[in-house]
C-alpha positions as CSV (number, residue, x, y, z in Angstrom):
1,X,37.4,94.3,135.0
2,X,40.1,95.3,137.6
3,X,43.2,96.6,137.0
4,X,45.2,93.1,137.5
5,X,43.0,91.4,135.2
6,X,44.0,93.8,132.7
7,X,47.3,93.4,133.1
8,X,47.5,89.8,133.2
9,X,45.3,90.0,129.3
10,X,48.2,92.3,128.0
11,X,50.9,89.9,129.3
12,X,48.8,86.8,127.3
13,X,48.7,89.4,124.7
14,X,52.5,89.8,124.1
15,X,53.1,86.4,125.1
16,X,51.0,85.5,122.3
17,X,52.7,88.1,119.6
18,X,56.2,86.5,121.2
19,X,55.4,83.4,120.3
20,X,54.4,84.2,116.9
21,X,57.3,86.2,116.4
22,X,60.0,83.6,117.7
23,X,58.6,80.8,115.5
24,X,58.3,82.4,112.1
25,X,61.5,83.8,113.1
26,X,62.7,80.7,113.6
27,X,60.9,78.9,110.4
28,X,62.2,81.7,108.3
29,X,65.6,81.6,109.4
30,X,65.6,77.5,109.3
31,X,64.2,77.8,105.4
32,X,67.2,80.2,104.8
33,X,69.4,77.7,105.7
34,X,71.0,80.3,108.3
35,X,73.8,78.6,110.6
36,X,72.1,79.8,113.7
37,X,68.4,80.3,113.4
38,X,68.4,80.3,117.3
39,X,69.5,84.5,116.6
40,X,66.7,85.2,114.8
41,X,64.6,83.6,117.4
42,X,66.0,85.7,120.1
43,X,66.1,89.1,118.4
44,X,62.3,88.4,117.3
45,X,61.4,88.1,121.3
46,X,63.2,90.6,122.7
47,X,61.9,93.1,120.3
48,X,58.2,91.8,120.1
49,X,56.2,94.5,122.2
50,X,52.2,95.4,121.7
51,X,53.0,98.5,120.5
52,X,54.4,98.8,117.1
53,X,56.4,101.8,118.2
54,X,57.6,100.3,121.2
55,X,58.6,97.2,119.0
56,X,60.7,99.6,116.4
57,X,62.6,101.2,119.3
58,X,63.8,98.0,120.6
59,X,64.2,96.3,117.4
60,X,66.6,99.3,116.1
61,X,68.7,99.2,119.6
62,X,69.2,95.3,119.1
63,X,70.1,95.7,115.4
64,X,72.7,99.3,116.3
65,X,73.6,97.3,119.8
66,X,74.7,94.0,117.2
67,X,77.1,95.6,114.8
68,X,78.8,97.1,117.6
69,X,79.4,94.2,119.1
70,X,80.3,92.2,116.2
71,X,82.8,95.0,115.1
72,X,84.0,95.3,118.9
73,X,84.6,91.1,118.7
74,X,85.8,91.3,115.2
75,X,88.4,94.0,116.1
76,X,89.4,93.1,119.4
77,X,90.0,89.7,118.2
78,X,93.1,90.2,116.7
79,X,94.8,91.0,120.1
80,X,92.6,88.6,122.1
81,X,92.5,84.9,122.0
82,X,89.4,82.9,123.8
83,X,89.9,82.8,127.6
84,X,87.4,84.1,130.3
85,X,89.8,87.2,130.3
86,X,89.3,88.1,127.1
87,X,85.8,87.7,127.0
88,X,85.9,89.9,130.0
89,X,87.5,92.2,128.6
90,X,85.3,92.4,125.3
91,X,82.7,92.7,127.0
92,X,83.6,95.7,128.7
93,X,85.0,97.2,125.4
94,X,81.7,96.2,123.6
95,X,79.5,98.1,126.5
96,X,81.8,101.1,127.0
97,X,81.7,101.9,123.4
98,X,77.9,100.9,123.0
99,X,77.2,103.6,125.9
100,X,79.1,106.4,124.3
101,X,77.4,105.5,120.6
102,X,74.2,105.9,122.2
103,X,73.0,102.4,122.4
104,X,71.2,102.4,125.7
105,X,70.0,99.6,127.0
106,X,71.6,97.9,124.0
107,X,74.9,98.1,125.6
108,X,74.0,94.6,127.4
109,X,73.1,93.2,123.8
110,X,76.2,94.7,122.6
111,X,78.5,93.0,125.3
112,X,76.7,89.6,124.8
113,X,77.4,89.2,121.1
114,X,81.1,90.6,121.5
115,X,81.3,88.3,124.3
116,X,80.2,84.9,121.7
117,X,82.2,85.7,119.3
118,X,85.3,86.4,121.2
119,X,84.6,82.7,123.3
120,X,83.8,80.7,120.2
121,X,84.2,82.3,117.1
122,X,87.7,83.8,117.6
123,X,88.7,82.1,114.0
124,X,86.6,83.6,111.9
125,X,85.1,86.8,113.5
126,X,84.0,88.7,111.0
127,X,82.2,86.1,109.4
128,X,80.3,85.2,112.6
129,X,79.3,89.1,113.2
130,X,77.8,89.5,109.7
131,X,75.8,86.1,110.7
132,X,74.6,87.5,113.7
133,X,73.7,90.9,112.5
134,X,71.5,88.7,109.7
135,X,69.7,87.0,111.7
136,X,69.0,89.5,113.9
137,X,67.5,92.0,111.7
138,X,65.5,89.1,110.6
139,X,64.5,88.5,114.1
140,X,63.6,92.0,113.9
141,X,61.6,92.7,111.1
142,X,59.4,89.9,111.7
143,X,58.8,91.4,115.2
144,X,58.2,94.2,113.3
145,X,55.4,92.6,111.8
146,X,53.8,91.0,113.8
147,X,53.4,94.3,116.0
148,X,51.5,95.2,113.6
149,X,48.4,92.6,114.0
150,X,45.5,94.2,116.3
151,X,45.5,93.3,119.6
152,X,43.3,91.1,121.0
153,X,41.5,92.7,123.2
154,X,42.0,96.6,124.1
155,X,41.3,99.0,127.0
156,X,39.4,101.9,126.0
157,X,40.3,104.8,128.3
158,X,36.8,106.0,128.3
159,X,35.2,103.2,129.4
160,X,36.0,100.8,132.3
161,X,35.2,97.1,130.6
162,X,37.7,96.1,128.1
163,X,36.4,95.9,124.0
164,X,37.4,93.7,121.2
165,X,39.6,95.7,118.4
């Protein structure tokens, strides 16, 4: 098989493990009677990956790049009500500090979430950051999981047709 062939199976591949991931994250989260299963749903894509390493790494960034910006919202709330400015503003907070924590690429997640709760959640903040950080390490583990099923078809280095695991 050619190269683009194999590429276009590993894309069916995670798109498969995505949608696995996303609706038991999503079923979970609904029979947990969390507010916004929707969360879980998200976090459990964006960390799904064929690897189970690759999936840890990304699962750990969107859980570290959460709390900081549910602590950024929460804090920042205080001072700021909801506007475009402030969400602005948050976001920027959210991103700086994310980048000098370490967060990485996390730093967009970070500004996101700091972002929602500063535009509509500006009553109860903290609240609406533990929620978030919930259901995204729910998201997350079950990503987590499923990274751990064998894919469905791998490419042996040694030889040039793809095998079944």
């Amino acid at each position: 098989m050619e190269i683009n062939t194999l590429v276009k199976l590993s894309a069916i591949q995670l798109a498969i493990r995505a949608g696995i991931a996303g609706g038991a994250a999503t079923w979970i989260a609904m029979r947990l009677a969390l507010e916004h299963p929707v969360y879980a749903f998200i976090a459990a894509v964006i960390a799904t990956d064929l690897s189970a390493a690759q999936s840890r790494k990304l699962g750990l960034r969107r859980i570290f790049a959460t709390a900081i910006g549910g602590i950024c919202a929460a804090g920042l709330s205080q001072v700021l009500g909801p506007g475009s400015s402030a969400v602005g503003l948050a976001v920027f907070v959210a991103m700086v500090v994310g980048s000098l924590l370490g967060a990485g690429e996390g730093t967009r997640v970070a500004g996101f979430i700091c972002g929602i709760v500063i535009l509509e959640h500006s009553s109860e903040p903290w609240l609406y950051g533990a929620q978030r950080f919930v259901e995204t390490a729910l998201g997350v583990l079950v990503a987590w999981g499923v990274s751990f099923l064998p894919r469905f078809i791998n490419k042996d280095e040694n030889q040039d047709t793809p095998t079944l695991d």
